[in-house]
C-alpha positions in Angstrom: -15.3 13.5 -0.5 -15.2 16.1 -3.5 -15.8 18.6 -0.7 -13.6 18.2 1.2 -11.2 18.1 -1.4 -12.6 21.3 -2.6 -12.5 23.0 0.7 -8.2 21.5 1.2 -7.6 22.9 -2.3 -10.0 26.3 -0.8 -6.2 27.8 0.7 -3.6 26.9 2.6 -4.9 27.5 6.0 -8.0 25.2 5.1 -5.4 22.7 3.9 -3.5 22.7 7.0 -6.4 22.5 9.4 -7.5 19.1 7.4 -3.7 17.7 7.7 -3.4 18.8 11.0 -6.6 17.4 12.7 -6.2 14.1 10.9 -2.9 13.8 11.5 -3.7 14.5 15.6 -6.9 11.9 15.6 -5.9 8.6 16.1 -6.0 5.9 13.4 -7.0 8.9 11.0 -3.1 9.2 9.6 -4.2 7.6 5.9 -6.7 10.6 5.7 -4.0 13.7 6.8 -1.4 12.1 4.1 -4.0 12.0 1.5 -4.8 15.5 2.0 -0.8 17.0 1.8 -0.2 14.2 -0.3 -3.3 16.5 -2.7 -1.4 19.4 -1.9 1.7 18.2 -3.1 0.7 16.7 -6.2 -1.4 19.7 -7.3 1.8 22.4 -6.3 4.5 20.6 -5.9 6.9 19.6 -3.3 8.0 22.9 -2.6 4.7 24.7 -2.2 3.6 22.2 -0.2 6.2 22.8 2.6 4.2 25.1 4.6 1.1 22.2 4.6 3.2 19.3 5.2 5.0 20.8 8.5 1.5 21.0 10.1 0.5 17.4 9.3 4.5 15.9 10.3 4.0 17.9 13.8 0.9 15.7 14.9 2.8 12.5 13.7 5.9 13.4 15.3 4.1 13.7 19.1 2.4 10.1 18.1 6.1 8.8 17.6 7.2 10.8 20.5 5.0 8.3 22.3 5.6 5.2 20.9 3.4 5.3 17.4 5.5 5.8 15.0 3.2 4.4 12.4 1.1 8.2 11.7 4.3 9.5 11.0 6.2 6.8 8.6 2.5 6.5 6.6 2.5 10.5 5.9 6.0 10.4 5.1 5.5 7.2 3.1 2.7 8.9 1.2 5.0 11.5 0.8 6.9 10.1 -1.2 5.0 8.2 -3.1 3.1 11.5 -4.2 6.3 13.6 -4.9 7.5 9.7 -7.0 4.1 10.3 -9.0 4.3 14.0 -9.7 7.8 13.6 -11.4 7.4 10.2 -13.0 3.8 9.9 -13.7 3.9 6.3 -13.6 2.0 4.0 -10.7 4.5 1.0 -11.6 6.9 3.0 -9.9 4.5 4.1 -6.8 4.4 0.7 -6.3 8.1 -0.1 -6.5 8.3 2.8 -3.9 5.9 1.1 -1.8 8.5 -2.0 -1.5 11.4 -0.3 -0.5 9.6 2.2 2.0 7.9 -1.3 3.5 11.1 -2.3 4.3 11.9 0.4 6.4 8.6 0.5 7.9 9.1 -2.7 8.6 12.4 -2.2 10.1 11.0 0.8 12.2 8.1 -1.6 13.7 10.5 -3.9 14.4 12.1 -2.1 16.8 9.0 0.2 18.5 6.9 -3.0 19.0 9.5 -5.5 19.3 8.0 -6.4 23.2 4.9 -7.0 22.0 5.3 -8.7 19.2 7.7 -11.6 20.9 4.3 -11.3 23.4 1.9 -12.3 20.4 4.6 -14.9 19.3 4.7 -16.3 22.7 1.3 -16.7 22.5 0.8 -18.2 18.8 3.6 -20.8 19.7 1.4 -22.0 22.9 -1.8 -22.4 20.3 -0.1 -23.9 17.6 -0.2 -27.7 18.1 -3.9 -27.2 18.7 -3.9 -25.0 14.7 -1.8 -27.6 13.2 -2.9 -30.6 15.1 -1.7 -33.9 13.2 0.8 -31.7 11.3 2.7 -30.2 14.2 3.4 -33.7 15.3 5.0 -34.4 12.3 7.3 -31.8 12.0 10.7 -32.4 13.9 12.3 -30.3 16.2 14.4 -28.4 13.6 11.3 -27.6 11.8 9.5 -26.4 14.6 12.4 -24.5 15.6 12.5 -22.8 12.5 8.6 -22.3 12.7 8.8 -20.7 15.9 12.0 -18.5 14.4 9.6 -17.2 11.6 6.6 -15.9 13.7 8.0 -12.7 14.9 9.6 -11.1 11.2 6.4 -12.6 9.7 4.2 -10.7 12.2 6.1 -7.7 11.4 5.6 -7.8 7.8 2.3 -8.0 8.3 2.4 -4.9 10.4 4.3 -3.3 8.0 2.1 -4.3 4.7 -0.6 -2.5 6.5 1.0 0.3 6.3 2.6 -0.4 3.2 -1.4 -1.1 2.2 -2.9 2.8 3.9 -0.2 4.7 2.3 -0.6 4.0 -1.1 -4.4 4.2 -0.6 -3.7 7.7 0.5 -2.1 8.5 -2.5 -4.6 6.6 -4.5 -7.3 9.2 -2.8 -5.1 11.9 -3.5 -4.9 11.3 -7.1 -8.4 11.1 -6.8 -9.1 14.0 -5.7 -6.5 16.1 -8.0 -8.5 14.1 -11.2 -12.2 15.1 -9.8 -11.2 18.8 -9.1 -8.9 19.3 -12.2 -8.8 16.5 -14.6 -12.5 14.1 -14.7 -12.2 10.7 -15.6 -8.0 11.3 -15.5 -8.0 9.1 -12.5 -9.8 6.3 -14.0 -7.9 6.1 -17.2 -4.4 6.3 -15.1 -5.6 3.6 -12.6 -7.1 1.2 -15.5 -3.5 0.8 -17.4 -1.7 0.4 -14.8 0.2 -3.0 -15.1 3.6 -4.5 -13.7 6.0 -5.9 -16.8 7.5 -9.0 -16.3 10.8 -8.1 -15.4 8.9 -6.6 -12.0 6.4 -9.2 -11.1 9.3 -11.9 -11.0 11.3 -10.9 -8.4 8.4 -9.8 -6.6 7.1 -13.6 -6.5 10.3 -14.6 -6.1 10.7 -12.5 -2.8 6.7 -13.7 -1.6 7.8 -17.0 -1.7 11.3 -17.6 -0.7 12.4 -14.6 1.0 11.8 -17.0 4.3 15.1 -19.3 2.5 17.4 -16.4 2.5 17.2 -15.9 6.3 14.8 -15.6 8.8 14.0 -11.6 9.0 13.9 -11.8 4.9 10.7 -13.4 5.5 9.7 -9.5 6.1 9.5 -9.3 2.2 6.9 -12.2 1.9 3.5 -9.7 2.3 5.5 -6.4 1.8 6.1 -8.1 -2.2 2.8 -9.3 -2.8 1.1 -5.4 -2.1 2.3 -4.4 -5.8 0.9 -7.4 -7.1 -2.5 -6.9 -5.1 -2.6 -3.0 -6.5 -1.8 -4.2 -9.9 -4.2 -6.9 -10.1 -6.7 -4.6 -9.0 -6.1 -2.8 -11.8 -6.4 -5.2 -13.4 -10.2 -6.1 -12.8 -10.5 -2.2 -13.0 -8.9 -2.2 -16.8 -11.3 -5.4 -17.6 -14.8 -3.8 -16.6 -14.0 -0.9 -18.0 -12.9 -2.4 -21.6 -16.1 -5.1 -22.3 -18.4 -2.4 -20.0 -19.8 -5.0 -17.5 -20.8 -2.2 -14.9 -19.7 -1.4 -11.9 -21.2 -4.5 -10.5 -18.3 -6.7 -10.6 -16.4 -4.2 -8.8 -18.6 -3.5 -5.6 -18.1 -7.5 -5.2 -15.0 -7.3 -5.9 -14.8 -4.5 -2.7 -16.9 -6.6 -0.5 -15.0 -9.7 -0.9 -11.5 -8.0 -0.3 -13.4 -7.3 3.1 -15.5 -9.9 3.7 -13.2 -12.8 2.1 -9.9 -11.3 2.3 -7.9 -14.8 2.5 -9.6 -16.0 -1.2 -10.3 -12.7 -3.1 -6.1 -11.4 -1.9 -4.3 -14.3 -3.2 -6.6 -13.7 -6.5 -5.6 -10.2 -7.1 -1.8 -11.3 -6.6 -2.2 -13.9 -9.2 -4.3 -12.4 -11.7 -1.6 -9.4 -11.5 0.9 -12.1 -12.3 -0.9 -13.5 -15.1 -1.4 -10.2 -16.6 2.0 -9.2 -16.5 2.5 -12.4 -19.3 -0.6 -12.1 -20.9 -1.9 -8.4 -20.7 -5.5 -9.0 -21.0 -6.0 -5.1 -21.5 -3.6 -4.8 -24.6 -1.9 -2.8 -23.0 0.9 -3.5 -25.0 -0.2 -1.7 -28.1 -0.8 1.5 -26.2 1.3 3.7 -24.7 3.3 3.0 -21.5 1.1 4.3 -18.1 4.3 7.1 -17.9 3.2 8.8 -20.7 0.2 9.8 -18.8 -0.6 13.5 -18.2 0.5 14.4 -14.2 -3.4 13.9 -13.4 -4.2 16.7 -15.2 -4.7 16.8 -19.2 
């Protein structure tokens, strides 16, 4: 990967033949924006112009034919990066990453609104035989109101994903910038990276009763817990890092967000909330994760 970094950072025509082909290959998106999303970071927003054209123009035909998803995960990146460059602070990436899953959201909703009433059709037909005794017991308003929640809930989901690949393309970008300019910046940025309080709140408060304010709020129930995920990863990042218990913990903690996604998910999201009352890190005592250097020292 420090390669190909090397090779986007090479010039700008290198840089827009990585944006460009990534953008064009399908499912590859996450990869394009983390290369402008490089760019960007390491020349700012206006510099980057010239790079980011060539990776919106793939995206752009993908939307043209019904994908907008390439397109609002560069942009999303996008944003993030340009967020980071000013403020230097992840806590606010990840705010960023709320309100742009909203619209992505909002923007699935509408592209693949046929297909996900299909899939709803289709979950309301295998339901009783999922909830078995408990379906029975629900009355008809309940089930009503079940049935009701499937199709926003679907397209959270939908839109978490890409809620999930664009910060992971700034995540990579960041990377990159710390390996070519700035070793070990990444690490130390990513390890102190924790939600206050006055954040995590409202983001449980949204993942778990956003469905009582109306039926497409329950949207907001995975878009809110993706900052908490990110920031509990930190979390376990900050920890192995601070009593050096190798790198161990973190491969399984890798494997299991694959392999055991429903248990080791819900973890993160708690831990993250747990932290934001109890730093663990002592984080506290040092300075704020916006005093950090703009990947560079």
């Amino acid at each position: 990967m420090r390669r190909l970094a090397e090779f986007i950072m090479r010039g700008r025509m290198q840089a827009i033949v990585v944006v460009a082909l990534a953008s064009a290959v399908p499912m590859m998106f996450w990869l394009g924006a983390a290369a402008a999303s490089l760019v960007l970071l390491r020349r700012g927003l206006n510099n980057a112009l010239s790079v980011i054209v060539w990776a919106v123009l793939p995206a752009v035909v993908w939307a043209f034919y019904d994908d907008p998803r390439p397109l609002l995960g560069l942009l999303g990146a996008l944003a993030m990066a340009h967020i980071l460059r000013v403020s230097a602070s992840w806590a606010k990436v990840l705010l960023a990453s709320l309100l742009l899953g909203v619209v992505f959201a909002w923007v699935l909703g509408i592209a693949f609104a046929q297909p996900l009433a299909d899939l709803a059709a289709e979950l309301n037909t295998i339901m009783p035989k999922l909830l078995s005794e408990l379906y029975e017991q629900l009355t008809a308003e309940q089930l009503l109101q079940l049935q009701s929640l499937i199709v926003p809930v679907l397209t959270g989901l939908m839109a978490a994903v890409l809620q999930i690949l664009s910060v992971l393309s700034v995540l990579l970008a960041r990377y990159w910038q710390a390996v070519l300019y700035n070793p070990g910046g990444f690490a130390q940025e990513f390890q102190t990276l924790r939600l206050p309080a006055v954040i995590v709140f409202p983001l449980v408060f949204g993942m778990l009763f956003a469905p009582s304010l109306g039926i497409q709020a329950a949207v907001l129930t995975p878009l809110c817990s993706v900052p908490l995920m990110f920031a509990g990863l930190a979390v376990v990042h900050g920890l192995v890092a601070k009593y050096r218990s190798g790198n161990f913990w973190l491969i399984g903690v890798y494997i299991g967000i694959v392999l055991f996604t429903q248990l080791v998910y819900p973890f993160l999201v708690v831990l993250a909330i747990v932290d934001s009352v109890f730093d663990f890190r002592g984080l506290k005592s040092q300075k704020d994760d916006s005093d950090a250097a703009n990947g560079e020292r």
